[in-house]
VODREN-630649 format. One record per residue: x, y, z of N, C-alpha, C, O, CB in turn; residue in three letters. Coordinates in nm, 2 decimals. Glycine has a CB too. Layout:
N
> X|Y|Z|X|Y|Z|X|Y|Z|X|Y|Z|X|Y|Z|ALA
...
! end
This chain:
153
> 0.16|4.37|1.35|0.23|4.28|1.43|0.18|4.14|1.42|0.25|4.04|1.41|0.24|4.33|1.58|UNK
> 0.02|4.14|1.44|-0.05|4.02|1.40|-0.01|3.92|1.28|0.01|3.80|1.31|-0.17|4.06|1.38|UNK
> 0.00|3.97|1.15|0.03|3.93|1.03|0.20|3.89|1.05|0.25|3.77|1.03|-0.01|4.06|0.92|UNK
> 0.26|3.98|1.09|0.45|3.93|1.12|0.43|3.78|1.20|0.50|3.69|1.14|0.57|4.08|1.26|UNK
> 0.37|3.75|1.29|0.40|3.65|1.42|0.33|3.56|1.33|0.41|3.47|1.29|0.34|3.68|1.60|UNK
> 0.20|3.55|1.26|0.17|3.46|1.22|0.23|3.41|1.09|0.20|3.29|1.08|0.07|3.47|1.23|UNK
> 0.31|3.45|0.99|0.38|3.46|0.91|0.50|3.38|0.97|0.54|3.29|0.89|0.39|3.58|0.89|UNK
> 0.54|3.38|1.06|0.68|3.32|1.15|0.65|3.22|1.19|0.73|3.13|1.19|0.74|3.39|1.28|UNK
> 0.52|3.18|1.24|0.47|3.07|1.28|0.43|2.97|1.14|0.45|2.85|1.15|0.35|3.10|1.38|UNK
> 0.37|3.01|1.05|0.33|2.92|0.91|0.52|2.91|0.84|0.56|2.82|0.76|0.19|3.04|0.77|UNK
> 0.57|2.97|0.88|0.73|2.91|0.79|0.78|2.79|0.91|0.82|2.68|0.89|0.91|3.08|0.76|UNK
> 0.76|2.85|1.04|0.85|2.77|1.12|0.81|2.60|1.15|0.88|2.51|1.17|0.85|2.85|1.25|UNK
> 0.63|2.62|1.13|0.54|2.49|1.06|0.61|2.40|0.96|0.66|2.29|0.97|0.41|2.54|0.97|UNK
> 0.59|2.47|0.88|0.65|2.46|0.71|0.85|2.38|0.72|0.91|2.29|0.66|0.67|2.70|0.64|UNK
> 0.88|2.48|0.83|1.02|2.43|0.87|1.03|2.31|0.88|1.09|2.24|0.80|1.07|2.48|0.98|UNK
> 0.96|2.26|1.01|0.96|2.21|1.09|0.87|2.03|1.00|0.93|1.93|0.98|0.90|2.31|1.21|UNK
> 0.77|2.04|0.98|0.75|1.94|0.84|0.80|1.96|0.74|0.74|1.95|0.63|0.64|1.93|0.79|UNK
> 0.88|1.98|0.74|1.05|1.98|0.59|1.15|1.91|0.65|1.24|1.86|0.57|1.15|2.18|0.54|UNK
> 1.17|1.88|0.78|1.24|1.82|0.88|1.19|1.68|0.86|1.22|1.60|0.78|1.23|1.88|1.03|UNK
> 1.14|1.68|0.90|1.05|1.54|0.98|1.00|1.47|0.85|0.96|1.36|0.86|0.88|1.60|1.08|UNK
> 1.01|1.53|0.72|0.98|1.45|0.62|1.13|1.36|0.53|1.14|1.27|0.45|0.90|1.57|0.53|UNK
> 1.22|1.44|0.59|1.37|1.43|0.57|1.45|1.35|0.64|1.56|1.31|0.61|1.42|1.54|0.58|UNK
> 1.33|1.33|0.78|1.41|1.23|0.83|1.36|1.09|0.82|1.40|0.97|0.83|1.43|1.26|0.96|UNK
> 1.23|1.14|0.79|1.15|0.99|0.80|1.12|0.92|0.63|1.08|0.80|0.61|0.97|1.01|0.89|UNK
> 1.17|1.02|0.53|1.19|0.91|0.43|1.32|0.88|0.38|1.40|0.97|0.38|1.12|0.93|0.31|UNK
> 1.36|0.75|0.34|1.49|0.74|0.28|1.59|0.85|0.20|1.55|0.93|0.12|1.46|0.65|0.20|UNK
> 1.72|0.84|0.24|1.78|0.93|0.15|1.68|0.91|-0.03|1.63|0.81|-0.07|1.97|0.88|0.15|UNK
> 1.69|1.02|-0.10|1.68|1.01|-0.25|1.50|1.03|-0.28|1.44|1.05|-0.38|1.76|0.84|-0.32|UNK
> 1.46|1.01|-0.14|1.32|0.98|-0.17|1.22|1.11|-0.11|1.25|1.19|-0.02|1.28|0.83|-0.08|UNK
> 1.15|1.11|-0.15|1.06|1.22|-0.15|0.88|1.22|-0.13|0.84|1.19|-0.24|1.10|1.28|-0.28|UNK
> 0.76|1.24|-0.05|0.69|1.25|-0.05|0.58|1.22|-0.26|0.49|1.14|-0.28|0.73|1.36|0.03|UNK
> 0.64|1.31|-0.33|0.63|1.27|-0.42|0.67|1.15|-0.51|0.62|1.14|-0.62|0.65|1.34|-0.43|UNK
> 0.75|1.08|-0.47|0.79|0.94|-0.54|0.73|0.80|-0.45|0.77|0.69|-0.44|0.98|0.93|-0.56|UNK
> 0.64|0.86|-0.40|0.60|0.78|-0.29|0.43|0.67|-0.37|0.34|0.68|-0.28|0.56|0.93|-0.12|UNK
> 0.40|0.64|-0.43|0.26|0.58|-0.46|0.18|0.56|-0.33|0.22|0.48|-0.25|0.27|0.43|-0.54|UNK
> 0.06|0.63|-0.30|0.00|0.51|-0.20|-0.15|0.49|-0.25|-0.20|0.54|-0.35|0.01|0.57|-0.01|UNK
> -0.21|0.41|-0.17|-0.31|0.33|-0.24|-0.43|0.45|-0.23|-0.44|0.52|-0.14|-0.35|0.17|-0.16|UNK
> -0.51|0.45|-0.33|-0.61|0.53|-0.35|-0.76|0.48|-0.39|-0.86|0.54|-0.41|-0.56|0.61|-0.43|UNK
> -0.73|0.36|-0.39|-0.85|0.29|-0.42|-0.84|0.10|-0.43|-0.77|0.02|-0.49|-0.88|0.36|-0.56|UNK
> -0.94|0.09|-0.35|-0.98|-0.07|-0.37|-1.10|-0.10|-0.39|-1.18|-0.02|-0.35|-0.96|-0.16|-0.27|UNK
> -1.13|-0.25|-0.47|-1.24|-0.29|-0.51|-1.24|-0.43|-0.52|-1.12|-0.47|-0.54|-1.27|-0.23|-0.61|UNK
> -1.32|-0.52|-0.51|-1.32|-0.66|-0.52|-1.41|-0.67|-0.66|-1.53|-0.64|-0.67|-1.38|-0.73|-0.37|UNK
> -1.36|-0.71|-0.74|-1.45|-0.71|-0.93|-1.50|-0.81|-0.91|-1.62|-0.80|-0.91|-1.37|-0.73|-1.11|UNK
> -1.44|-0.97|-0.86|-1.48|-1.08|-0.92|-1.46|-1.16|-0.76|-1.40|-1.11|-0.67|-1.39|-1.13|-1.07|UNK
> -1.52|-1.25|-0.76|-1.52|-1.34|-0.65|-1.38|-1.37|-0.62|-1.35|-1.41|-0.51|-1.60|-1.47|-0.67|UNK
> -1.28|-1.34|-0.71|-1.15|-1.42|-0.67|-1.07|-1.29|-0.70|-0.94|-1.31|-0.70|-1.10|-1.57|-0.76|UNK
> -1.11|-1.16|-0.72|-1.04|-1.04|-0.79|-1.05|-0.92|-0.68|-1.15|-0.89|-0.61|-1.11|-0.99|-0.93|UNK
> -0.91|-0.87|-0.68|-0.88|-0.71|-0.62|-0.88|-0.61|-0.69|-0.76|-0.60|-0.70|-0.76|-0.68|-0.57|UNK
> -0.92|-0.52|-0.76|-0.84|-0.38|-0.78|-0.80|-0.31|-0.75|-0.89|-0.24|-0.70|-0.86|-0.32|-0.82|UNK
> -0.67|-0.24|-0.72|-0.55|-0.17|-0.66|-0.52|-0.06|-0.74|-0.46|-0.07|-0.84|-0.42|-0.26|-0.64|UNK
> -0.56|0.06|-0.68|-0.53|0.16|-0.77|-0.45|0.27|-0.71|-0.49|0.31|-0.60|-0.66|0.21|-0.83|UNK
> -0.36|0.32|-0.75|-0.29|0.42|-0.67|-0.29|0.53|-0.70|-0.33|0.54|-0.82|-0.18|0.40|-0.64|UNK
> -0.25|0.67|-0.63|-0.24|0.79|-0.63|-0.15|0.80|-0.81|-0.17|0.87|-0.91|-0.16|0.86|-0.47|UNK
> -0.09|0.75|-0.80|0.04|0.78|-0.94|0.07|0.67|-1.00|0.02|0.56|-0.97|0.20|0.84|-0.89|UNK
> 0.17|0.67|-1.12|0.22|0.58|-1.18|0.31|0.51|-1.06|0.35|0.58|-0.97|0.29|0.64|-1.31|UNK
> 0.32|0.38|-1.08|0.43|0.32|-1.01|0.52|0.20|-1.07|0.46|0.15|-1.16|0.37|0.26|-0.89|UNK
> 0.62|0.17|-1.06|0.73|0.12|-1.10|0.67|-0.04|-1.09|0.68|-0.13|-1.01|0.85|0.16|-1.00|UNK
> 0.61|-0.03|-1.25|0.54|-0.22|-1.30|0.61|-0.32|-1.24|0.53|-0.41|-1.21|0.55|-0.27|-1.48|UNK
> 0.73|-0.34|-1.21|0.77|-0.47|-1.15|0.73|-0.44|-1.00|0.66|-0.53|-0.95|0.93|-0.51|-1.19|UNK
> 0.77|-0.33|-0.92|0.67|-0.30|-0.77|0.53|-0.35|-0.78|0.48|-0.45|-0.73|0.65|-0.12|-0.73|UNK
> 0.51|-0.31|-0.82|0.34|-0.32|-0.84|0.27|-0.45|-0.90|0.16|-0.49|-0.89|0.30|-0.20|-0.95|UNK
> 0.36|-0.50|-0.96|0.34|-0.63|-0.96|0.38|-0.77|-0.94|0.38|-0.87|-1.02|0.30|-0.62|-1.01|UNK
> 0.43|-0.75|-0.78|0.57|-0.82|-0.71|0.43|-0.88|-0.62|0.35|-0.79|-0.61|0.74|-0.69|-0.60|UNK
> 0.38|-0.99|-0.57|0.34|-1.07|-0.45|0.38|-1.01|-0.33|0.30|-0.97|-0.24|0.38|-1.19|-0.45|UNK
> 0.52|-1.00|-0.34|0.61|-0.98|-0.20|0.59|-0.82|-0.14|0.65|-0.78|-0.04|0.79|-1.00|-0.24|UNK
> 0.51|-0.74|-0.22|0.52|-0.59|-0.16|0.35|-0.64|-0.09|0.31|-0.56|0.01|0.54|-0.41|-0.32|UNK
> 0.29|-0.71|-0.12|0.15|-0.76|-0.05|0.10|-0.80|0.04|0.15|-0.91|0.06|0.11|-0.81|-0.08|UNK
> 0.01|-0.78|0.13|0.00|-0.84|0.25|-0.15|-0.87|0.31|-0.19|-0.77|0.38|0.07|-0.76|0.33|UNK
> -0.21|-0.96|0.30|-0.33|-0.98|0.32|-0.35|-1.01|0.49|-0.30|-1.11|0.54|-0.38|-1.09|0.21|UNK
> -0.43|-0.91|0.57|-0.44|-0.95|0.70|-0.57|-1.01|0.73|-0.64|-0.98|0.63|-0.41|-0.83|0.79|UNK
> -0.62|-1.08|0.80|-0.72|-1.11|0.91|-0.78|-0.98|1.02|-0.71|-0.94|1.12|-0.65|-1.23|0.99|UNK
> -0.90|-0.93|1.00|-0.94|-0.85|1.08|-1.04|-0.92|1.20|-1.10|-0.86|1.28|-1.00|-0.74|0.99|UNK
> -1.03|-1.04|1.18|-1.11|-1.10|1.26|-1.03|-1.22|1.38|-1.04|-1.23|1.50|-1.22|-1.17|1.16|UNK
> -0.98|-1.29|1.28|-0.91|-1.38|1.31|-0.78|-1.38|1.34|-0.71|-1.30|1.28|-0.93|-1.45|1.24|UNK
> -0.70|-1.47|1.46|-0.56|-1.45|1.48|-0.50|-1.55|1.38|-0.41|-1.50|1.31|-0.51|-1.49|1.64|UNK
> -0.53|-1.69|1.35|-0.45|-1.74|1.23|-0.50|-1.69|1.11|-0.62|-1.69|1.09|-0.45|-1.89|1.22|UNK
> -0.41|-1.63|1.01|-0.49|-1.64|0.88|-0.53|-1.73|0.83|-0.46|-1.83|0.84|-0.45|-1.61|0.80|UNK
> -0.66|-1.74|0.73|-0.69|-1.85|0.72|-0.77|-1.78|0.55|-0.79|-1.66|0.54|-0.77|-1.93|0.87|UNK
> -0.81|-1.86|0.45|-0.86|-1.82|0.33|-0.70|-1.71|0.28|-0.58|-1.73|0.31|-1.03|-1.72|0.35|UNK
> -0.77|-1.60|0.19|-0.63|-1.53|0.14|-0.58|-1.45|0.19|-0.51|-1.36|0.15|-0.62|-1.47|0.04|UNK
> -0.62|-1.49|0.34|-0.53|-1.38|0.43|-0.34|-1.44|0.44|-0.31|-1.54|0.39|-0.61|-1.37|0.62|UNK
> -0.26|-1.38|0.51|-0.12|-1.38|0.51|-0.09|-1.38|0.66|-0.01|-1.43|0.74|-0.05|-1.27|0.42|UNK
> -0.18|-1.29|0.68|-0.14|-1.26|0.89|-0.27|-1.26|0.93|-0.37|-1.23|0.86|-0.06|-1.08|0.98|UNK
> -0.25|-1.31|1.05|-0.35|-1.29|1.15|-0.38|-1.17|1.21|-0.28|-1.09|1.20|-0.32|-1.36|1.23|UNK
> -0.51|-1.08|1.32|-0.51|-1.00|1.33|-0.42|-0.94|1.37|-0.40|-0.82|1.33|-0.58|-1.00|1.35|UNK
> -0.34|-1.00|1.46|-0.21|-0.92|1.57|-0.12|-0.95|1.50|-0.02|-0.95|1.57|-0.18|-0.96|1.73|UNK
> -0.09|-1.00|1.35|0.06|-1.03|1.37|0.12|-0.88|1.27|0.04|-0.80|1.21|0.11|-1.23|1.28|UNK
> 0.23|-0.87|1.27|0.26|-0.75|1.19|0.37|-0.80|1.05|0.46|-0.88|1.06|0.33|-0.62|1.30|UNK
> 0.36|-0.76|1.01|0.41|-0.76|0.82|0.59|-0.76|0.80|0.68|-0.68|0.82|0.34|-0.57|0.72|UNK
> 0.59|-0.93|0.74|0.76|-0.92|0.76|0.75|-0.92|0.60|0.66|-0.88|0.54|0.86|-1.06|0.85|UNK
> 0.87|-0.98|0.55|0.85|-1.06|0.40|0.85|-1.18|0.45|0.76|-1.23|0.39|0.97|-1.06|0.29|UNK
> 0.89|-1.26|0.53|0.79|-1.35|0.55|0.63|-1.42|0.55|0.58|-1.53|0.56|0.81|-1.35|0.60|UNK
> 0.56|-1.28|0.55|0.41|-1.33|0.57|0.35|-1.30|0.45|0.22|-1.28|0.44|0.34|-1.26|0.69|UNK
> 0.45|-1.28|0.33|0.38|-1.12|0.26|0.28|-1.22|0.16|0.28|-1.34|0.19|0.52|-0.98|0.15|UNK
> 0.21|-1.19|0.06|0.17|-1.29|-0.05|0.25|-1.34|-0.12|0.36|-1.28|-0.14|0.10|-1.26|-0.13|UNK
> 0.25|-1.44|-0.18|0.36|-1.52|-0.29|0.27|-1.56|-0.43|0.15|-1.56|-0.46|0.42|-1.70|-0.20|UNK
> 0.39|-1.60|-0.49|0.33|-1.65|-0.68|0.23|-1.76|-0.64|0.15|-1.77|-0.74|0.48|-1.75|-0.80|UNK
> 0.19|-1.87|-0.51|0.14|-1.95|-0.56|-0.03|-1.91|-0.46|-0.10|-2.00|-0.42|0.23|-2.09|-0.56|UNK
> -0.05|-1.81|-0.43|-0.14|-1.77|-0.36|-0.24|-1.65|-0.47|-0.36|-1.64|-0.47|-0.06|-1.71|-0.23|UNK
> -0.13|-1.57|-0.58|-0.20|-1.43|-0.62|-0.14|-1.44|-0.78|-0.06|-1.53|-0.80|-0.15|-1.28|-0.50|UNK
> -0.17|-1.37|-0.85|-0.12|-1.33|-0.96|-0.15|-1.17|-0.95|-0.25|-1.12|-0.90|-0.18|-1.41|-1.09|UNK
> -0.07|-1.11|-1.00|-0.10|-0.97|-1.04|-0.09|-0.92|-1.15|0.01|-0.95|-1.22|-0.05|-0.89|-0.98|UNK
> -0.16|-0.84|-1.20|-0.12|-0.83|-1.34|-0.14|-0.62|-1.36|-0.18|-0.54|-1.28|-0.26|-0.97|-1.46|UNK
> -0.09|-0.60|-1.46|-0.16|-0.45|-1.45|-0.27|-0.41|-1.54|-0.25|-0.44|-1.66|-0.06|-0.33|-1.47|UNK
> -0.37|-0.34|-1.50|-0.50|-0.30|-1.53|-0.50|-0.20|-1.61|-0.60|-0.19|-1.68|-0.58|-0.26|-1.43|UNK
> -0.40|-0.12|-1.64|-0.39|0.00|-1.73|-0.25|-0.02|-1.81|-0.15|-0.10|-1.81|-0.41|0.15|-1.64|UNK
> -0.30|0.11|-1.89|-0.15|0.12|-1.94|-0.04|0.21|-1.88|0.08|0.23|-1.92|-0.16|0.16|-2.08|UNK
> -0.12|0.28|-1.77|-0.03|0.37|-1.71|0.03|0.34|-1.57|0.09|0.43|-1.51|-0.09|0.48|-1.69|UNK
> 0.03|0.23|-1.52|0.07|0.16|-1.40|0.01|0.21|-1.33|0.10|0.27|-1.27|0.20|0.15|-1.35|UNK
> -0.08|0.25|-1.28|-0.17|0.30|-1.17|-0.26|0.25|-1.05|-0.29|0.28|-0.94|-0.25|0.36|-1.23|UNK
> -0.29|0.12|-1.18|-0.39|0.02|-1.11|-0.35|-0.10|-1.20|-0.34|-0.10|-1.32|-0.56|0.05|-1.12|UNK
> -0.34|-0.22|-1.08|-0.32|-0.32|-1.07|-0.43|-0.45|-1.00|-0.47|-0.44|-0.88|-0.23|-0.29|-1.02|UNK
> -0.48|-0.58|-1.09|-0.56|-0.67|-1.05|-0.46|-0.78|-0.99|-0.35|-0.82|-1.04|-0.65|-0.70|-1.16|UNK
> -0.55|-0.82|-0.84|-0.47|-0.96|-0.77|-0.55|-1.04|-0.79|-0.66|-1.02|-0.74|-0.44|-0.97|-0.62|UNK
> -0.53|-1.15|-0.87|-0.65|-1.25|-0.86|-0.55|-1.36|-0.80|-0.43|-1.38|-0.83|-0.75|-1.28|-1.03|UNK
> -0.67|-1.44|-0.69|-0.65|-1.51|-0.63|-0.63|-1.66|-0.66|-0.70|-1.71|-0.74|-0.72|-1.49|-0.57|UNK
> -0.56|-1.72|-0.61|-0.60|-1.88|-0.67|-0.73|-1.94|-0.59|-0.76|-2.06|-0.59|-0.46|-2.00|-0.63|UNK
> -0.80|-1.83|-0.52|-0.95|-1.92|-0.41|-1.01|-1.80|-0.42|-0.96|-1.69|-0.46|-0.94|-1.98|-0.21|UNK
> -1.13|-1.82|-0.40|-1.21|-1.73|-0.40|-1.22|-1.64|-0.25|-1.22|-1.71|-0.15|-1.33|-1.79|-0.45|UNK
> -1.22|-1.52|-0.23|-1.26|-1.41|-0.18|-1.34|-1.47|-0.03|-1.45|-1.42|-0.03|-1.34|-1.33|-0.30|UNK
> -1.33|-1.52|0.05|-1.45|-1.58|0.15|-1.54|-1.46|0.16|-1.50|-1.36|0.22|-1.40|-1.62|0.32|UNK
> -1.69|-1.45|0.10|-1.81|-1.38|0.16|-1.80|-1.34|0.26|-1.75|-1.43|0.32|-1.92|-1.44|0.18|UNK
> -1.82|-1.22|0.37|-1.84|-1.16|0.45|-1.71|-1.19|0.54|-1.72|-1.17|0.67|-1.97|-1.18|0.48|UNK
> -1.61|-1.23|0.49|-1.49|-1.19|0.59|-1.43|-1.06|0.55|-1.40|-1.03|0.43|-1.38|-1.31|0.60|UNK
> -1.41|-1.01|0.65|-1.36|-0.85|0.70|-1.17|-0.92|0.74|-1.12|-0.99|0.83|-1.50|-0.76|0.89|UNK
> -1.11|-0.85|0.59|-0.97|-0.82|0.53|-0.90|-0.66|0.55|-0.96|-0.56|0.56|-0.99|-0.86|0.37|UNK
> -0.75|-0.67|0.54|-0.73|-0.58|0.50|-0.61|-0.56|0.44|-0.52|-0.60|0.51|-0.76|-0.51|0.57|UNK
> -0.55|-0.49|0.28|-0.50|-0.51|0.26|-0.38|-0.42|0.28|-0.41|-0.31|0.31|-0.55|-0.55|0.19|UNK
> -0.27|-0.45|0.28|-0.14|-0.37|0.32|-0.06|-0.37|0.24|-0.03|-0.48|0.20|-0.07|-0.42|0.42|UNK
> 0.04|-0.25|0.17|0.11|-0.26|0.05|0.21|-0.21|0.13|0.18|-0.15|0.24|0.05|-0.19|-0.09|UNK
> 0.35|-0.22|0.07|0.45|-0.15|0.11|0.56|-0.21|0.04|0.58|-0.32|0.00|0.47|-0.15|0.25|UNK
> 0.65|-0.08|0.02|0.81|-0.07|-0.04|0.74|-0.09|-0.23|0.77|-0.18|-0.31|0.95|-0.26|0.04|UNK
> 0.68|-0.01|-0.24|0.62|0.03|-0.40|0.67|0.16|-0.43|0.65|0.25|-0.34|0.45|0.04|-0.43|UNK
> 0.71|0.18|-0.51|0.79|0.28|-0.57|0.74|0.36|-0.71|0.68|0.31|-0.81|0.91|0.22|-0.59|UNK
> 0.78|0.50|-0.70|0.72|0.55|-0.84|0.78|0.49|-0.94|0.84|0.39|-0.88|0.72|0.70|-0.87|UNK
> 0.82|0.49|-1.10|0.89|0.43|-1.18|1.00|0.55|-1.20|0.98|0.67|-1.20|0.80|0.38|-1.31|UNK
> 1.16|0.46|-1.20|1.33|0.55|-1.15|1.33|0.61|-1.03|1.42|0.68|-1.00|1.38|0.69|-1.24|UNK
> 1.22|0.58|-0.92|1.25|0.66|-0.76|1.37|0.52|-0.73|1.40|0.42|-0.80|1.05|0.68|-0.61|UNK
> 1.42|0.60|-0.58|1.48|0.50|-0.55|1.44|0.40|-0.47|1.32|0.41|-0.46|1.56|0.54|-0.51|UNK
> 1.48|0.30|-0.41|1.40|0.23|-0.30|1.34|0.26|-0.19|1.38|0.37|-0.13|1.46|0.16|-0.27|UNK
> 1.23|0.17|-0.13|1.15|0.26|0.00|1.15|0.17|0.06|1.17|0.05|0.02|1.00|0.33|-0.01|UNK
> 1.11|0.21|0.19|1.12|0.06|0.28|1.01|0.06|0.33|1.00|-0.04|0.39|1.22|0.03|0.39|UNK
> 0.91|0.14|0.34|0.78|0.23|0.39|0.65|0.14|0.36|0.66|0.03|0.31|0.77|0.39|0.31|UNK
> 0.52|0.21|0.39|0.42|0.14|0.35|0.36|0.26|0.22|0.39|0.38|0.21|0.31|0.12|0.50|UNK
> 0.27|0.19|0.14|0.21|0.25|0.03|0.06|0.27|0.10|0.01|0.36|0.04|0.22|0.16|-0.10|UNK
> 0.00|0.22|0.18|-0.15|0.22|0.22|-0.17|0.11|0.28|-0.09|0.02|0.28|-0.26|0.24|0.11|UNK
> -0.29|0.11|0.34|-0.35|-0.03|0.36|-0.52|0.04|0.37|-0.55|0.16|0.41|-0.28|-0.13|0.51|UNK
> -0.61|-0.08|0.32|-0.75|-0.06|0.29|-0.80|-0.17|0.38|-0.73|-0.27|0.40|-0.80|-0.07|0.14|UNK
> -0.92|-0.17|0.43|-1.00|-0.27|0.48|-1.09|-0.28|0.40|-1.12|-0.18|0.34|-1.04|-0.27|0.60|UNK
> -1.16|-0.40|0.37|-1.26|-0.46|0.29|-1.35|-0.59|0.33|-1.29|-0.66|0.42|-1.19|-0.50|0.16|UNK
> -1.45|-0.62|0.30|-1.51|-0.76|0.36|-1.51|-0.82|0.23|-1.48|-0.74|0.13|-1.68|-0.76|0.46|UNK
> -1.55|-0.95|0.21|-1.54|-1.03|0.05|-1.68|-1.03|0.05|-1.76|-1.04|0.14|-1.47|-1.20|0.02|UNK
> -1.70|-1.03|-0.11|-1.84|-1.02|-0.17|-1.84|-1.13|-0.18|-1.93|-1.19|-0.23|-1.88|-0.95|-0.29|UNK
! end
């Protein structure tokens, strides 16, 4: 009887996050076509590396506009931040061409470098925020990919 009830309870789990995954991502989209960030690193005084769980869709991945550099300290942003600590992530705030370049680091879209047009400020505590990145042929997302916190070397 033990084994039956718990059996009913791991499908009805199972059910029940099969729901909730269905409602909360876009039609067409799937857990799987989802990239999110799996790694950051600062290489160079003016450099990010962005590396994600999967391949992702090279022009996503290296768009300014899916980017978002916050302030963990500060309410205005100020250096290569985009927002301040309290503000929250429009396309309005996001990074732009004359702030970042991105380029990709591999040949498999995985990982991606932001280099800055300034350098990195030393010991300010950042964090970075990705969203609406897509695997390569998923459909569109409107979601977040990760966000990392980091301080500058």
């Amino acid at each position: 009887m033990h084994k039956y009830i718990s059996g009913k309870i791991k499908a009805a789990v199972g059910f029940a996050l099969a729901l909730l995954l269905a409602f909360a991502l876009p039609h067409g989209a799937n857990a799987e076509t989802i990239p999110m960030l799996k790694d950051l690193q600062q290489i160079a005084p003016n450099q990010l590396k962005v590396t994600y769980d999967q391949r992702v869709d090279g022009t996503k991945g290296i768009t300014p506009g899916n980017y978002w550099i916050q302030s963990t300290t500060e309410t205005m942003p100020t250096g290569i931040a985009t927002l301040g600590m309290n503000d929250r992530v429009s396309p309005g705030n996001a990074l732009t061409a004359d702030k970042v370049t991105i380029t990709t680091a591999d040949t498999t879209n995985t990982s991606f470098i932001l280099t800055f047009k300034q350098p990195i400020p030393a010991g300010k505590s950042y964090k970075l925020i990705i969203c609406y990145v897509t695997a390569p042929n998923a459909p569109p997302y409107s979601g977040d990919n990760g966000s990392r916190e980091f301080t500058g070397k």
